[in-house]
N, C-alpha and C positions, 0 to 999 in steps of 0.2 A: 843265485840267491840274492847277491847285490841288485841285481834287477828286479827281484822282488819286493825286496824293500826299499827300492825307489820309487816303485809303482805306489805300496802303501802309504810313505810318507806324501807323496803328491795327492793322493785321493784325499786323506786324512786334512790333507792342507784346504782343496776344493772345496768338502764339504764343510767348514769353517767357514768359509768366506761365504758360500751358499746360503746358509744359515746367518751367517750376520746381514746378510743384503737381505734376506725376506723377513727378519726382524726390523731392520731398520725400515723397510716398505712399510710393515705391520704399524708400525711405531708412527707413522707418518700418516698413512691411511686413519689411525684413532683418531688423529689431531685435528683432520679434517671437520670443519664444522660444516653443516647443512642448516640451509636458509628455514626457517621453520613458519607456518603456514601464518598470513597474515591475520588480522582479526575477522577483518572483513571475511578472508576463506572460512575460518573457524566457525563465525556466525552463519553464512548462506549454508555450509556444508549442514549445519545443524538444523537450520531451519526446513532445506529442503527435504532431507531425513526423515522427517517428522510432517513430513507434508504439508507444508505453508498452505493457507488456505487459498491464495490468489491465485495460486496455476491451477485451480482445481473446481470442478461445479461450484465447490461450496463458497464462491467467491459473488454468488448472486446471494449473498446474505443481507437480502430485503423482503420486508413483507408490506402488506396491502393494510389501509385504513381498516377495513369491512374485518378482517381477522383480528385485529386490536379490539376491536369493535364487540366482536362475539365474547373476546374471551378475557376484558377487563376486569371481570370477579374470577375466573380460572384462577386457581392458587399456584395451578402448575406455569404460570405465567406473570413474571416479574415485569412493569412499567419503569422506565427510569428516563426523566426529564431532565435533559441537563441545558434549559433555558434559565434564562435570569430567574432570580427572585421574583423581582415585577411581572416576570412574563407568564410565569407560573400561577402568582397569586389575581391574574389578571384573567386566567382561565389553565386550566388543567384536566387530562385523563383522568377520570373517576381511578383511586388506587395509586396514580404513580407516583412516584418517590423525586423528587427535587436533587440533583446530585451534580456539584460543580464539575465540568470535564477534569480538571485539573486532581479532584478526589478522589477518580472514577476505580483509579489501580487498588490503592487503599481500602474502598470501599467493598470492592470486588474478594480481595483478600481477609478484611477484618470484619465486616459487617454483614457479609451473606456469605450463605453456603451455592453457591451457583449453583453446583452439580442438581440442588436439590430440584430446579426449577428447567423445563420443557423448551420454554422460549424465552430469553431474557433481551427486553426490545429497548432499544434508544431514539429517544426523541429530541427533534430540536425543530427549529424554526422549519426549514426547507425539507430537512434531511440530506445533506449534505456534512456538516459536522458531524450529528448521528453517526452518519456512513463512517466518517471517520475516525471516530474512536470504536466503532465498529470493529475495524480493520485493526485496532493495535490491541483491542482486547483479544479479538479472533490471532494475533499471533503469540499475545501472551499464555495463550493456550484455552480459551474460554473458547469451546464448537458451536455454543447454544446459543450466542448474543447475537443479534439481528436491529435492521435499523428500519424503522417504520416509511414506507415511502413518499415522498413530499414532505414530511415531518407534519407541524399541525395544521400546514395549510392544504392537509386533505382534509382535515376533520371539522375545519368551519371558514366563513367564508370571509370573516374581518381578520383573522391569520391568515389567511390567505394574500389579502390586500396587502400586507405590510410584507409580503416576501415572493410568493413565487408569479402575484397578477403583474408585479411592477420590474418583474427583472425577467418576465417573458419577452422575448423582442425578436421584431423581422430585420432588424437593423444593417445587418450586413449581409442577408442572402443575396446581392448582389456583386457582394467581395468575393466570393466563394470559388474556389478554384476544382476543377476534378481533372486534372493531371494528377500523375500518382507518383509519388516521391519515396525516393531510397532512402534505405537504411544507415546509418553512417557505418564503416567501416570497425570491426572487430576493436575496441580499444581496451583500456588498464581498467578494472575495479577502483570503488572508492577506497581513501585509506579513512580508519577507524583510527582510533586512538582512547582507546576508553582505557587500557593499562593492567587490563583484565585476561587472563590467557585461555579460562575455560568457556565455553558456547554459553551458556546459562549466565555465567557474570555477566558477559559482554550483553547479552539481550537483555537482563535487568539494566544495566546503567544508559542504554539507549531508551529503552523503555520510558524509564523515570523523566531523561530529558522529554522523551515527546508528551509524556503527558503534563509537564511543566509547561511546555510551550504552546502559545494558545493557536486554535486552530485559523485563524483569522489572518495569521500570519504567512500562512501557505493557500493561500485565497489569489486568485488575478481574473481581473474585469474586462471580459472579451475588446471590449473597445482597444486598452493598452496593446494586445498581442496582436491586433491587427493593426494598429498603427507602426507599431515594428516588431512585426513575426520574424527577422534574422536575431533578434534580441533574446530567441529562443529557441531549444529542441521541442519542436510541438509535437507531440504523442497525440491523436486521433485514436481512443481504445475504443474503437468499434468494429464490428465486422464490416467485410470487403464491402459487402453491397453498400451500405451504408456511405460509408467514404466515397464510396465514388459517386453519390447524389451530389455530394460536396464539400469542402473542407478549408477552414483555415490555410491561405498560402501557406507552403512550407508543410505545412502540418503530415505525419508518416505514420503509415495505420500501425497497428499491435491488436494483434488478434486477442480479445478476451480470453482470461482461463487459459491462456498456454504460451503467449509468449516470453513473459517474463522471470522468465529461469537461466540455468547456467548454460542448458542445455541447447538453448534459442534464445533467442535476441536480449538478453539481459547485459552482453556485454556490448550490446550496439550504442547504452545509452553515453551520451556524457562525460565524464565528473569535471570539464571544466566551460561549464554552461549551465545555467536554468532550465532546468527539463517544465514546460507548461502541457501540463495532461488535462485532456475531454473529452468526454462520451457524451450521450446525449441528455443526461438531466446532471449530470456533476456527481451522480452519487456513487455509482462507481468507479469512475475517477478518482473518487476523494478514499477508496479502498485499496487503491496505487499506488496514492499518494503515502498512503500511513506506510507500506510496505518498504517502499523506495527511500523515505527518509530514514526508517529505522535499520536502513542499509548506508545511506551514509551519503544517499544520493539529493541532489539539492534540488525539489522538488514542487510541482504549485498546483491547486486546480483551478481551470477555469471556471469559475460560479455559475452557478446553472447547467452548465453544458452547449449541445449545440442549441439549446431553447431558446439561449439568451442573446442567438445573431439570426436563427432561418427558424424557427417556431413554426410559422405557416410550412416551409416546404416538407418539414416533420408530419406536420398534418395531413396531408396530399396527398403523401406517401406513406400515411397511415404507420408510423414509427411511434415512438414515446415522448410524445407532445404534450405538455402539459395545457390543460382547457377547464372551462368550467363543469366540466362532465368529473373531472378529479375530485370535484369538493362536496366534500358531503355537509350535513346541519345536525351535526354530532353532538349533543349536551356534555358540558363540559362543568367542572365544578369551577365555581365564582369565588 
């Protein structure tokens, strides 16, 4: 009997002490805090979610002079200039609408019903800014917005002169290199800091910044990057063949439409260097560029693309060169 209730007293004792150790574990495990997902995670996770437009066809959101052309009385089809004043009232698309880059979010939200409209097209000098608010309206959630190609120096031939005859150039297809250059190694994401926790805040307050900041500021003139391309991460967005006709030393291809996610090369880029991106006319480049900064990434286009250093050997090789064959004698309002 004694040994029975020695038995009992000692279990009774065990299981106190049992219980006080997996309490106290309990107790300790709650305490434990977990690192909670960056901004930057919070924003990409959401964007990609929702299908970011650049990794995806829809990331050739450009159209052709001749379709502006047909369908500037289309009502299903909104015009939006966001050239100077001057440059506007100096000639302009029969219908389009004069709209500061800087308004563009504003304007989009309080002054039209987008939904309502088929194509909603931006224009600018080249098509390169176009292109790029292109890209930050298309991630603000706008599918329908499109950027005219060349901007207005398709549509007549004295715009033209002042933008895309003067910054066409053969100037350095004999810098050109076609060795094929690596990726850099796996590195950190940009850090955000907008102070914002939910997906939707954080792309509003980056949003607002980009379209505050003018686009001119994320602009670099192929001469600079070839006088010191280590001064850069040069992104080459073109496909394989392409690149290997020829590229900016240094310069590392990214395949259109699917490299730039979390999933492939997104985290090869960067964050403690100037990323300079170029394709062959800048203009989807400059739909990289909106992406990449509205991620936190420090970003640039090369102006024009490769037009504006081997032009001719785009030609030769029958690629997207821009020529006198691009410009049409489009009436334009005075």
């Amino acid at each position: 009997m004694k040994k029975l209730s020695f038995f009992l007293v000692t279990l009774i004792i065990s299981t106190v002490a049992f219980s006080s150790g997996f309490t106290s574990n309990s107790t300790n495990f709650e305490n434990v805090t977990l690192n909670p997902p960056s901004e930057f995670e919070v924003l990409l996770e959401y964007m990609e979610s929702n299908g970011v437009f650049i990794n995806t066809d829809a990331s050739t959101a450009i159209i052709n002079a001749d379709e502006v052309k047909k369908n500037y009385k289309n009502s299903n089809y909104l015009l939006i200039d966001i050239r100077s004043d001057s440059w506007f009232e100096f000639g302009h698309i029969k219908n389009a609408k004069n709209v500061k880059a800087s308004d563009l979010l504003t304007y989009f939200e309080s002054e039209i019903s987008p939904n309502d409209f088929d194509k909603i097209v931006m224009i600018c000098y080249s098509g390169q800014s176009a292109a790029y608010y292109t890209g930050l309206l298309r991630i603000a959630g706008y599918d329908n917005v499109y950027s005219m190609k060349w901007g207005m120096s398709s549509w007549r031939t004295d715009f033209a002169e002042n933008s895309w005859t003067k910054n066409t150039t053969n100037n350095f297809a004999d810098k050109v290199e076609t060795t094929a250059n690596i990726k850099s190694d796996v590195g950190v994401y940009p850090v955000i800091n907008t102070g914002k926790t939910e997906a939707k805040d954080i792309l509003r307050v980056r949003l607002e910044k980009a379209f505050a900041t003018p686009y001119k500021e994320y602009i670099l003139k192929s001469p600079v990057v070839f006088e010191n391309p280590s001064e850069y991460y040069i992104v080459n967005y073109n496909t394989e063949d392409v690149y290997n006709m020829g590229h900016i030393p240094g310069a590392i291809q990214y395949e259109p439409s699917t490299s730039l996610s979390s999933t492939v090369d997104l985290n090869t880029l960067p964050v403690d260097k100037k990323i300079a991106i170029y394709c062959l006319t800048g203009q989807r480049a400059a739909h990289v560029v909106a992406y990449l900064n509205i991620l936190g990434y420090d970003s640039s286009n090369i102006a024009y693309g490769a037009n504006s250093f081997m032009n001719k050997v785009l030609k030769a090789n029958k690629k997207d060169a821009f020529s006198k064959k691009e410009i049409n004698m489009y009436p334009v309002i005075e």
